[in-house]
C-alpha positions as CSV (number, residue, x, y, z in Angstrom):
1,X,-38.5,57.3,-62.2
2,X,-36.0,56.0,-65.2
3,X,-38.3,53.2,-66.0
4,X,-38.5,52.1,-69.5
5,X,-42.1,51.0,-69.4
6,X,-43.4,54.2,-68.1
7,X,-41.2,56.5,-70.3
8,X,-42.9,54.1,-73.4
9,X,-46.1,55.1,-72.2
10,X,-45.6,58.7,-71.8
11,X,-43.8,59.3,-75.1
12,X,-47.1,57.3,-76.9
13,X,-49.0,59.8,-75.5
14,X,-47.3,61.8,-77.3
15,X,-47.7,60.3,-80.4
16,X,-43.8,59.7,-80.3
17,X,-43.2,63.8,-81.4
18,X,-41.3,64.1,-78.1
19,X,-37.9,61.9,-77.7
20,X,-38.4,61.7,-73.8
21,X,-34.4,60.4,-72.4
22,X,-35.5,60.2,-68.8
23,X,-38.4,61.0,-66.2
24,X,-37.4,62.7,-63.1
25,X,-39.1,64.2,-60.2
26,X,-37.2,66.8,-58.9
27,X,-36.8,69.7,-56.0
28,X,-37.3,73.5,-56.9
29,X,-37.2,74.8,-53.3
30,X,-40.0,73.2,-51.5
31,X,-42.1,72.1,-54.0
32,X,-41.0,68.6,-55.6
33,X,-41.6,68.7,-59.5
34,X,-42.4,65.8,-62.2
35,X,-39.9,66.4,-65.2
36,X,-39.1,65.2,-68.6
37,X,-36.2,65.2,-69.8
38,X,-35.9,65.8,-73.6
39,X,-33.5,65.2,-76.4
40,X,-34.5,68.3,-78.5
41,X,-36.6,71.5,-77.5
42,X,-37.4,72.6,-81.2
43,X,-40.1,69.1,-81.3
44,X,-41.9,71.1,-78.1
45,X,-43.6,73.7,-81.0
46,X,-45.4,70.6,-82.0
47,X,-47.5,69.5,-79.2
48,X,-49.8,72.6,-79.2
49,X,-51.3,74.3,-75.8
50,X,-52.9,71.2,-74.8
51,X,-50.5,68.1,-73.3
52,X,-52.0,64.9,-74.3
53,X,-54.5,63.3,-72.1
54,X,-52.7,60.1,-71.8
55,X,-49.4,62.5,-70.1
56,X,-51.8,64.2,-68.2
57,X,-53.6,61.5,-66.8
58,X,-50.0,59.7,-65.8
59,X,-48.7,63.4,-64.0
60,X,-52.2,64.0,-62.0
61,X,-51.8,59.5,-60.4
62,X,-48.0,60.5,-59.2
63,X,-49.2,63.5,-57.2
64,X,-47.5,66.4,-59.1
65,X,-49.7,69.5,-59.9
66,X,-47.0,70.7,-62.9
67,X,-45.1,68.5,-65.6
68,X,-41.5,70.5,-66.9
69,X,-39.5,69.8,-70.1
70,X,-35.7,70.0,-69.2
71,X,-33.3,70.3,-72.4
72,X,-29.5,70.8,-71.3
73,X,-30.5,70.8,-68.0
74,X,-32.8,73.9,-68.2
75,X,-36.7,74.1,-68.0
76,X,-37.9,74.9,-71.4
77,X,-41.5,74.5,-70.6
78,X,-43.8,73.8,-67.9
79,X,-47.3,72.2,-68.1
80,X,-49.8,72.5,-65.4
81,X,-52.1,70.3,-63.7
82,X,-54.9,70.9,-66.5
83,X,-52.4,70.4,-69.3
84,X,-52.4,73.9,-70.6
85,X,-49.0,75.5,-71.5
86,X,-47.5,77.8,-69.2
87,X,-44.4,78.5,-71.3
């Protein structure tokens, strides 16, 4: 999941507001989560409620329902399957 090319792709979706240092997928109990892993949580106040199509589309072709934001190895938000914000 560390692959340059695709974290590129995710972070233009972004329009680059989100410095993205690694994609992960990930096991909380039995469900197997998609996760980026962020340099800073204060540039998460800028994406809005809505993740960016481009992200969204990308989450929904690797099979995971819900997309977290890890900073210092904590879940600082979560994103589900129709890009909406759950905290």
């Amino acid at each position: 999941m560390n692959d340059e090319a695709t974290v590129k792709a995710i972070e233009s979706g972004y329009d680059n507001r989100i410095d993205i240092i690694q994609i992960m997928s990930y096991n909380n109990g039995a469900t197997s989560k998609l996760a980026y892993n962020i340099a800073s949580d204060s540039q998460l106040a800028q994406i809005g409620s809505t993740a960016p199509v481009a992200a969204e589309n990308l989450r929904t072709a690797l099979g995971y329902s819900e997309l977290d934001f890890i900073y210092n190895g904590r879940v600082v938000m979560t994103v589900d399957i129709n890009g909406t914000r759950k905290y």
